[in-house]
ROLUMZA-771487 format. One record per residue (C-alpha): residue number from 1; residue in one letter; x, y, z. Coordinates in nm, 3 decimals, always signed. Example, Ala and Ser with C-alpha at 12.3 -4.5 7.8 and 13.67 -1.06 7.14 Angstrom:
<vozas>
1/A/+1.230/-0.450/+0.780
2/S/+1.367/-0.106/+0.714
</vozas>
This chain:
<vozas>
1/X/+6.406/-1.484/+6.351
2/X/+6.264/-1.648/+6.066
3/X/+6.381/-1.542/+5.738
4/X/+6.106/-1.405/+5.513
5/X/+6.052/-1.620/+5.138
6/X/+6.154/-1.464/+4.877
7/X/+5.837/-1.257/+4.639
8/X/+5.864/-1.524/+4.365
9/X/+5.748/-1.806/+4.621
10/X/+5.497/-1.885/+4.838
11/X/+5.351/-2.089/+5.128
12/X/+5.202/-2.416/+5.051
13/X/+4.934/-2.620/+5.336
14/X/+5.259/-2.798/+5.483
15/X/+5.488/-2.483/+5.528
16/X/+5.702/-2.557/+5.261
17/X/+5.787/-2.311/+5.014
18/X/+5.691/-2.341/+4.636
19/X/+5.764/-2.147/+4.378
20/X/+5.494/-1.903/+4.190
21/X/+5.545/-1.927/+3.819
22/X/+5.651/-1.600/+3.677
23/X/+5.448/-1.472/+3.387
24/X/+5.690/-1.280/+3.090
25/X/+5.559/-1.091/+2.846
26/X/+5.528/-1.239/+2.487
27/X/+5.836/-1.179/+2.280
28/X/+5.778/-0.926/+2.006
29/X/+5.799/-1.037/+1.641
30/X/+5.769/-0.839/+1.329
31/X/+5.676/-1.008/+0.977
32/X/+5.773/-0.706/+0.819
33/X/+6.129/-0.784/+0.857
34/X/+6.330/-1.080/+0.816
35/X/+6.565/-1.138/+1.159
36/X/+6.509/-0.823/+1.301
37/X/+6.667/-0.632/+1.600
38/X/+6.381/-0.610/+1.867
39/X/+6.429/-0.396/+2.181
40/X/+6.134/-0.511/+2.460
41/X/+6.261/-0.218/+2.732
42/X/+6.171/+0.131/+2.670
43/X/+6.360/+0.418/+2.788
44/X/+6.386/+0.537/+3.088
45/X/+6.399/+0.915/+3.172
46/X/+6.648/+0.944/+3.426
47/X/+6.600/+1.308/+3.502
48/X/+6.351/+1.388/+3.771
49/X/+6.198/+1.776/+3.728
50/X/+6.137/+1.964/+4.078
51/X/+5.915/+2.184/+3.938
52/X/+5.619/+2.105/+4.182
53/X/+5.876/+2.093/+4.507
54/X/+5.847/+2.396/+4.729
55/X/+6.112/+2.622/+4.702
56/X/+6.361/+2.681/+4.981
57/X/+6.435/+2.937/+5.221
58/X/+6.729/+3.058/+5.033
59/X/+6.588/+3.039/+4.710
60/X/+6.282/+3.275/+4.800
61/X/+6.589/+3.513/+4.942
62/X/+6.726/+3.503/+4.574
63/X/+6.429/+3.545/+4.377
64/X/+6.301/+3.880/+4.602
65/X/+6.608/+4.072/+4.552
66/X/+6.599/+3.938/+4.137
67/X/+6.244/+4.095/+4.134
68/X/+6.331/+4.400/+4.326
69/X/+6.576/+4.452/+4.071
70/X/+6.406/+4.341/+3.772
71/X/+6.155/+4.624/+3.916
72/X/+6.412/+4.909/+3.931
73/X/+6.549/+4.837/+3.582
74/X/+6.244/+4.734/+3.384
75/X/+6.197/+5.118/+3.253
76/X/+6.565/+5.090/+3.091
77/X/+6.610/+4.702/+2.980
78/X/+6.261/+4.603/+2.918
79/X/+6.347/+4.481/+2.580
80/X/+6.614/+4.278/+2.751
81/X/+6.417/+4.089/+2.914
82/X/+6.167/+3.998/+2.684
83/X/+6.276/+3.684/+2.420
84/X/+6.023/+3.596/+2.102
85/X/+5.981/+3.289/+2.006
86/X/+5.896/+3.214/+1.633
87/X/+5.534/+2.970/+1.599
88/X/+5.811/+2.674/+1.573
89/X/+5.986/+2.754/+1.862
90/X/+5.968/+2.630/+2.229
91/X/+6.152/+2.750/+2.534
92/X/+6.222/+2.542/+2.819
93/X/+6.351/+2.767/+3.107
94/X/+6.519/+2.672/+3.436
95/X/+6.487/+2.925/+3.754
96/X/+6.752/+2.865/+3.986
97/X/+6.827/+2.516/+3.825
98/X/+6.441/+2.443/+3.874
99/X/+6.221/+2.364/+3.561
100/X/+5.961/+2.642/+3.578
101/X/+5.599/+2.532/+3.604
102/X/+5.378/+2.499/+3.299
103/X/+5.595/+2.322/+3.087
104/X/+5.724/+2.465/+2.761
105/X/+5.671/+2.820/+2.693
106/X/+5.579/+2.957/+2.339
107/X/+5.528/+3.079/+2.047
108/X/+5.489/+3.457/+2.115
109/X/+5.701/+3.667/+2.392
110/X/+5.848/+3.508/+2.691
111/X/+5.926/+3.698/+2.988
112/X/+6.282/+3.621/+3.110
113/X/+6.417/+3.775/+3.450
114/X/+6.835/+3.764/+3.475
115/X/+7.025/+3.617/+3.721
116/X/+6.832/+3.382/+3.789
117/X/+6.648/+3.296/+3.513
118/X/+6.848/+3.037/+3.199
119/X/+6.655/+2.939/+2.915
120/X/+6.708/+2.747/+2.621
121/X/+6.540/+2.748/+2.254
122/X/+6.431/+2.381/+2.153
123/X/+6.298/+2.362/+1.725
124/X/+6.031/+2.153/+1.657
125/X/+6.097/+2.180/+1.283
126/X/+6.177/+1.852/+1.122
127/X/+6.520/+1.806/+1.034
128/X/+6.803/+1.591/+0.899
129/X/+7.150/+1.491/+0.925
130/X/+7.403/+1.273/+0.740
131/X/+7.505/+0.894/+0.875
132/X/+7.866/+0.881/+0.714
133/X/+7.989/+0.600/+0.548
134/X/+8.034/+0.264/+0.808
135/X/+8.216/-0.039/+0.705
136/X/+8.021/-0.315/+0.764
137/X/+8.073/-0.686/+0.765
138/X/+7.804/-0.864/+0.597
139/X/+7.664/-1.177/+0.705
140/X/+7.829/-1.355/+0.407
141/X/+8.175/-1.183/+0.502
142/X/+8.153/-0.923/+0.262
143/X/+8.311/-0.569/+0.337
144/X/+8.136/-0.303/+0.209
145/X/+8.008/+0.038/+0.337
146/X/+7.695/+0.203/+0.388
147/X/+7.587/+0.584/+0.396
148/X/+7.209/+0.704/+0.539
149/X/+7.011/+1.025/+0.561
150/X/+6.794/+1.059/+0.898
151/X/+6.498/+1.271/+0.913
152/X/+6.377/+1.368/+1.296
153/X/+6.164/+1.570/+1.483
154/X/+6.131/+1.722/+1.849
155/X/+5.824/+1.577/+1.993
156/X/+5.888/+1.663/+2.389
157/X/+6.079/+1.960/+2.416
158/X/+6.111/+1.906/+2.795
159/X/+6.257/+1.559/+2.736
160/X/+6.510/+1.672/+2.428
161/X/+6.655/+1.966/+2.712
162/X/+6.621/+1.761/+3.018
163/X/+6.700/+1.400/+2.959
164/X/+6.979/+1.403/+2.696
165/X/+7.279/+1.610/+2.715
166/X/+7.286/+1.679/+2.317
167/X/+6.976/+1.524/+2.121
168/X/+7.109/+1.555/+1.765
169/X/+7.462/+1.422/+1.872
170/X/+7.320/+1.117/+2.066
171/X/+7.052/+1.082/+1.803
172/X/+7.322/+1.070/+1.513
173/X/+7.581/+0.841/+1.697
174/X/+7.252/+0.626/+1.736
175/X/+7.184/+0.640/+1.407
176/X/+7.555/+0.515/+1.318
177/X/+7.587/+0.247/+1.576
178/X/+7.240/+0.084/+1.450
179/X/+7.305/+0.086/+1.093
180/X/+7.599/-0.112/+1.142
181/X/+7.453/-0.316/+1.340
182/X/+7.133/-0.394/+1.117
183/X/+7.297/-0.415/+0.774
184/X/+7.556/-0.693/+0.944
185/X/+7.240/-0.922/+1.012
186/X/+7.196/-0.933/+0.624
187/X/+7.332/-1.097/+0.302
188/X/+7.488/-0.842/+0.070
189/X/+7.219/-0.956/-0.205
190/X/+6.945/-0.870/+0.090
191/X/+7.105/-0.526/+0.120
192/X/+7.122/-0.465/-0.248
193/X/+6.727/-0.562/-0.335
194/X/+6.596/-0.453/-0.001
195/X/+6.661/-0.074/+0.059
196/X/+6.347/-0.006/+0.202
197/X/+6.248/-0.270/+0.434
198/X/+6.655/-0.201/+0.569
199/X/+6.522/+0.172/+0.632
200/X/+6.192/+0.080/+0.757
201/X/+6.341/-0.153/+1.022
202/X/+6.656/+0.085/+1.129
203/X/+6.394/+0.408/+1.163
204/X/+6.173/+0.123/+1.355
205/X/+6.443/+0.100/+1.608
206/X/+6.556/+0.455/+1.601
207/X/+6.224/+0.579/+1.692
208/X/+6.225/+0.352/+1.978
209/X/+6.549/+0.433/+2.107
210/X/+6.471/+0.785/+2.117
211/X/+6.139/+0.842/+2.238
212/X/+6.265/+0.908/+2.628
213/X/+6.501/+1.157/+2.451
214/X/+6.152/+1.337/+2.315
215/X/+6.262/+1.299/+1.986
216/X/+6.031/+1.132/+1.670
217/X/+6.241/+0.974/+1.424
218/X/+6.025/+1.058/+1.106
219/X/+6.203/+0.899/+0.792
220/X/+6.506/+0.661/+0.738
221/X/+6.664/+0.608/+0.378
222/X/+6.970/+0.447/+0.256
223/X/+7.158/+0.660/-0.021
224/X/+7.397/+0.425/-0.143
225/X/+7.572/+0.105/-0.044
226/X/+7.986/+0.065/-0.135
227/X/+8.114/-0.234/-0.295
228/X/+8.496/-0.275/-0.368
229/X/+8.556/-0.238/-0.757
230/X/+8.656/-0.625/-0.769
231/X/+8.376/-0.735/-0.601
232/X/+8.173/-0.513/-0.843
233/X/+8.395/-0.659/-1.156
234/X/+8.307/-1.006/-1.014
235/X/+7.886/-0.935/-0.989
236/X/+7.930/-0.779/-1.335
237/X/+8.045/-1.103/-1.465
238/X/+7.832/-1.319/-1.331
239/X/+7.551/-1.119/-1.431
240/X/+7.678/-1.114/-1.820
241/X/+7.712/-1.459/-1.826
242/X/+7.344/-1.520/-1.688
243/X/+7.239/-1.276/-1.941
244/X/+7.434/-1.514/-2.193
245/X/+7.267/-1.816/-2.046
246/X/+6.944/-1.675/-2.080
247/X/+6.992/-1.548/-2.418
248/X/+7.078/-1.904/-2.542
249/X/+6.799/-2.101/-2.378
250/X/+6.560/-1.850/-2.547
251/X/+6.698/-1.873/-2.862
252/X/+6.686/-2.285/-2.797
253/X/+6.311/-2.210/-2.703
254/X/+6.273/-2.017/-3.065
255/X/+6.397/-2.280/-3.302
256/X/+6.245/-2.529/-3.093
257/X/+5.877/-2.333/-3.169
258/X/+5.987/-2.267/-3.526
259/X/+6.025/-2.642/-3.588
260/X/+5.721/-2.714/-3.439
261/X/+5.488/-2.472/-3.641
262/X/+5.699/-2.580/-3.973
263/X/+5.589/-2.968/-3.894
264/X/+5.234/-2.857/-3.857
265/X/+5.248/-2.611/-4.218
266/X/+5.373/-2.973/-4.410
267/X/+5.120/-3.136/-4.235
268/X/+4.855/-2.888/-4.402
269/X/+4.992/-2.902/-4.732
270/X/+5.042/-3.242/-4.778
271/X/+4.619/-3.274/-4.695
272/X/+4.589/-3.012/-4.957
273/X/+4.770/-2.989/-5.269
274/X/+4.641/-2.611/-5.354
275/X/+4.839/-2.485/-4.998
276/X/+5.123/-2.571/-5.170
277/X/+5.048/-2.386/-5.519
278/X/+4.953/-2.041/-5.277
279/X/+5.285/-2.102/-5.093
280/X/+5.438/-2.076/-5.407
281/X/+5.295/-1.772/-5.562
282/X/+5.342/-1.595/-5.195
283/X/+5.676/-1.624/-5.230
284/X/+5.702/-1.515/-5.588
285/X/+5.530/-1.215/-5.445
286/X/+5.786/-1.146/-5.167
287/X/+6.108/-1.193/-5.340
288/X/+6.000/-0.952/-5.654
289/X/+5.952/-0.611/-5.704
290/X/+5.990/-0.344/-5.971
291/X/+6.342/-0.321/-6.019
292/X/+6.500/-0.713/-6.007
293/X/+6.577/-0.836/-6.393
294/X/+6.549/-1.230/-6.199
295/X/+6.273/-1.460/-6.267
296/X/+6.193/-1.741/-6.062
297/X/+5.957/-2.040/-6.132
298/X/+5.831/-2.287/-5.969
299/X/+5.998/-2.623/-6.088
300/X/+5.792/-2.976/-6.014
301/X/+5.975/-3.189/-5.776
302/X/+5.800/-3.479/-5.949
303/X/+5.957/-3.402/-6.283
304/X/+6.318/-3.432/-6.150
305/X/+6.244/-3.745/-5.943
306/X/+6.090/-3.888/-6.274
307/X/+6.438/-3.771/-6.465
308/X/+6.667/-3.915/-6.247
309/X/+6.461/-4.234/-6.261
310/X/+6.587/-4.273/-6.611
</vozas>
């Protein structure tokens, strides 16, 4: 029997086989972001619900004999059987292990019949947990450590009970495993000047990792990145030292103007006698006041170069 080609070739005229080229999709790239972390795959919900399958023989048994009961007892535990959810609250419940149809139930009251009935409350409120401190490597071999605060949401209430064990846990150890793993793509001077774009790309990634999970990761921010005190002694030096730098060439810059305009004022008063006369009486002006006893005038260079001529 001849063997059948494999799906990525084909036929050509003569019989012989050929491959077909293989279209990928175009790799992702974000400007936002310098060297980021792209994930192509989305997940995958691994969880199949059964919620539309008929129900079996032995399942119908159960159920009659729940109902029959839940009939003789209603009059005495009505209020037992009846859960309210709050306008923020969703309940997914499970008959028999079987997602119920409809989806979701909530806000309001929610009938609930025991035994065979399990439900479970799911908050679509936004909230927020605590990344601890990681130690990171840097990409310039610098150890330091790095704290965040996640914000996140419940946007599939059916997916957060049904396709992740725990969503905060996984979200948070998420959370952890990505920050480390962002922040050691960077520079420590990139991590220091570029808070935000480091939050904008880890939430980017978050919110991707979690969406088969039914959770929205809403807001990323980095609280505060920890540098061993010598390494902080060190960047304190160096940054007094370009402050002293700077300091000097401006100071070089100041003299070197000062010069300049004094060339151009001898320039002016060499053209005109007078200047020099008002210079003189300005500065009488400056240098006296009410209460000096000192009198200063103006002397005649001329005269002393005549005098010493002699």
């Amino acid at each position: 029997m001849n063997a059948k080609p494999p799906e990525e070739h084909q036929l050509d005229e003569d019989g012989a086989i050929e491959p077909i080229p293989v279209k990928l999709p175009p790799p992702v790239h974000s400007d936002s972001f310098p060297d980021p972390i792209v994930y192509t795959e989305k997940g995958v919900r691994n969880v199949r619900t059964t919620e539309n399958d008929p129900p079996s023989l032995c399942e119908k048994i159960v159920c009659f004999f729940a109902y029959v009961l839940f009939v003789i007892t209603v009059p005495f535990c009505f209020f037992f059987y009846i859960i309210v959810l709050q306008e923020f609250q969703r309940a997914v419940i499970l008959r028999l292990g079987r997602l119920r149809k409809g989806g979701a139930r909530g806000p309001g009251m929610v009938l609930v019949i025991p035994c065979i009935d399990a439900y479970r409350r799911v908050d679509l409120r936004t909230t927020s947990f605590d990344v601890p401190p990681q130690e990171i490597l840097t990409k310039d071999s610098v150890t330091i450590k790095v704290d965040a605060v996640v914000y996140y949401s419940v946007r599939n209430p059916l997916d957060a009970v049904l396709q992740v064990a725990n969503a905060r846990e996984a979200t948070r150890l998420l959370a952890m495993t990505t920050l480390r793993n962002v922040s050691g793509m960077h520079m420590l001077m990139e991590l220091l000047t570029s808070k935000e774009s480091l939050s904008k790309q880890i939430e980017w990634i978050l919110d991707g990792a979690t969406e088969a999970w039914g959770v929205r990761v809403e807001r990323v921010e980095i609280k505060e990145i920890y540098m061993p005190a010598q390494l902080q002694r060190a960047m304190a030096v160096e940054q007094e030292a370009a402050r002293e730098a700077r300091a000097k060439v401006a100071a070089a810059e100041g003299e070197r103007d000062a010069v300049k305009s004094l060339r151009e004022a001898a320039d002016i008063m060499m053209t005109n006698p007078i200047a020099l006369q008002l210079r003189y009486l300005q500065t009488l002006n400056t240098i006296s006041n009410n209460q000096t006893r000192s009198y200063v005038f103006p002397f005649p260079v001329d005269i002393v170069k005549k005098w010493m001529g002699k």
